[in-house]
C-alpha positions, -999 to +999 in steps of 0.1 A: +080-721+693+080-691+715+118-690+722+124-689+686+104-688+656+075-672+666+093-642+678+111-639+647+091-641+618+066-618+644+093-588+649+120-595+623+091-600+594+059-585+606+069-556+630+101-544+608+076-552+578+054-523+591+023-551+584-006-527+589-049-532+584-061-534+545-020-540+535-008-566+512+018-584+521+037-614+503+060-639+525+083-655+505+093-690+518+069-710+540+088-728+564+087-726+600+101-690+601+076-676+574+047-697+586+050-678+618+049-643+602+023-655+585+003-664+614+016-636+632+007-613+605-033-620+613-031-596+640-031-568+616-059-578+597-036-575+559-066-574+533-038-604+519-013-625+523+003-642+495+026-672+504+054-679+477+074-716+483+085-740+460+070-768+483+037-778+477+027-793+509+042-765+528+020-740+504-011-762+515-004-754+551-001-721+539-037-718+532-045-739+562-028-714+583-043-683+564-027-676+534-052-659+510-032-667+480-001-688+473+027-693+446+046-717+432+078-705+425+098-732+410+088-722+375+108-689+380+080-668+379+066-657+410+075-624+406+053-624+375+022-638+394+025-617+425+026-586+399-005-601+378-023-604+414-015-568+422-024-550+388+012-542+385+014-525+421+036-550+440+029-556+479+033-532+508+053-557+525+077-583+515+092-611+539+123-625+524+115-661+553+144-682+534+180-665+535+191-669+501+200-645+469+173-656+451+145-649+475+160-615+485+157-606+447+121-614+443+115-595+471+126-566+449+110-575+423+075-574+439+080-549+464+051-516+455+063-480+457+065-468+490+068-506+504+092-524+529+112-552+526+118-571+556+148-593+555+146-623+578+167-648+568+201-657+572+222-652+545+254-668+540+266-654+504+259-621+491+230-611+476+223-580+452+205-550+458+192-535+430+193-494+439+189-485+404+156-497+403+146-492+438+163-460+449+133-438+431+108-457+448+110-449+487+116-484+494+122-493+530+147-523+539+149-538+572+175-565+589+172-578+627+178-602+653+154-615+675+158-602+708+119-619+720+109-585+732+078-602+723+076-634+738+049-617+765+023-608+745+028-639+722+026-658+754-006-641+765-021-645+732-012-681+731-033-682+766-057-665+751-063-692+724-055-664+697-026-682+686-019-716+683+018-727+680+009-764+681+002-760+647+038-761+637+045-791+650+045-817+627+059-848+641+068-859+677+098-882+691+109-899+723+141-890+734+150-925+729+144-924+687+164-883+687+182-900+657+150-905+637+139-872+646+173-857+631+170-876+597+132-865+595+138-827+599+171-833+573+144-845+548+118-825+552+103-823+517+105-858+521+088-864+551+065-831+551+081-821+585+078-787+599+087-785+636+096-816+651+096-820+690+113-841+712+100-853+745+115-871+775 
């Protein structure tokens, strides 16, 4: 958890996503990746965090793990509800967690005046940018790759018991049944997996 998805939805979401105390921030996609910034994002004490996925079991973990609101989204209109939460403001921060063109633009379509974008995941096609709505707005939009400058405070706060990443483990396999473990993690909306760990 610390070699990889911690560190990155920590400073590819919540550092480049200039999270700060009383912000609101919206994650959009609540796998591993944007669990972790939402975890991650506690540190800055965000007055909220909305969580937007179209999984329901991974928005329940959401709320386990903090989320103060979450969203459906396969209806097509979480853009809508995120605005309707806001008064029509949008969020300071918006983590684009998933990596495709869809969650990129609803990202844009919630981000507030003045707010940041923080892309984190990997996309494979293109995706649009909409300047000529954004480019009045002093809208901020970050990309990075985790380099785990962070791993040593993540570490400590782990130690600390600040932080568990336990949590994102969601099933656990012997070496011997590594198969299983492949066809769980393949199916996850199936199976409700989230992390899976493998042990000698």
């Amino acid at each position: 958890m610390l070699s990889d998805i911690l560190p990155t939805g920590f400073e590819c979401g919540v550092l480049n996503g200039k999270v700060e105390p009383g912000c609101t921030v919206a994650i959009v996609g609540a796998g591993p990746i944007g669990l972790s910034a939402l975890l991650t994002a506690q540190f800055y004490s965000p007055s909220e965090i909305i969580m937007i996925d179209l999984d329901e079991n991974r928005l329940a973990v959401a709320r386990q793990f903090g989320a103060t609101a979450t969203i459906n989204g396969s209806d097509g209109r979480a853009s809508e509800a995120v605005m309707k939460m806001t008064q029509g403001r949008g969020v300071d921060t918006a983590i684009e967690a998933v990596g495709v063109p869809a969650s990129f633009l609803t990202c844009q379509d919630i981000i507030a005046p003045g707010g940041t974008i923080a892309n984190v995941g990997v996309h494979g096609v293109k995706a649009d940018l909409h300047l000529e709505r954004l480019w009045s707005r002093n809208i901020t939009v970050t990309t990075r790759l985790v380099d785990t400058v962070t791993v040593p405070m993540l570490l400590t706060t782990v130690l600390g018991r600040k932080l568990d990443p336990k949590r994102l483990i969601t099933h656990r396999f012997g070496l011997d049944r590594i198969l299983e473990a492949y066809e769980t993690f393949e199916h996850a909306p199936k199976t409700k997996a989230l992390k899976v760990a493998i042990t000698a």
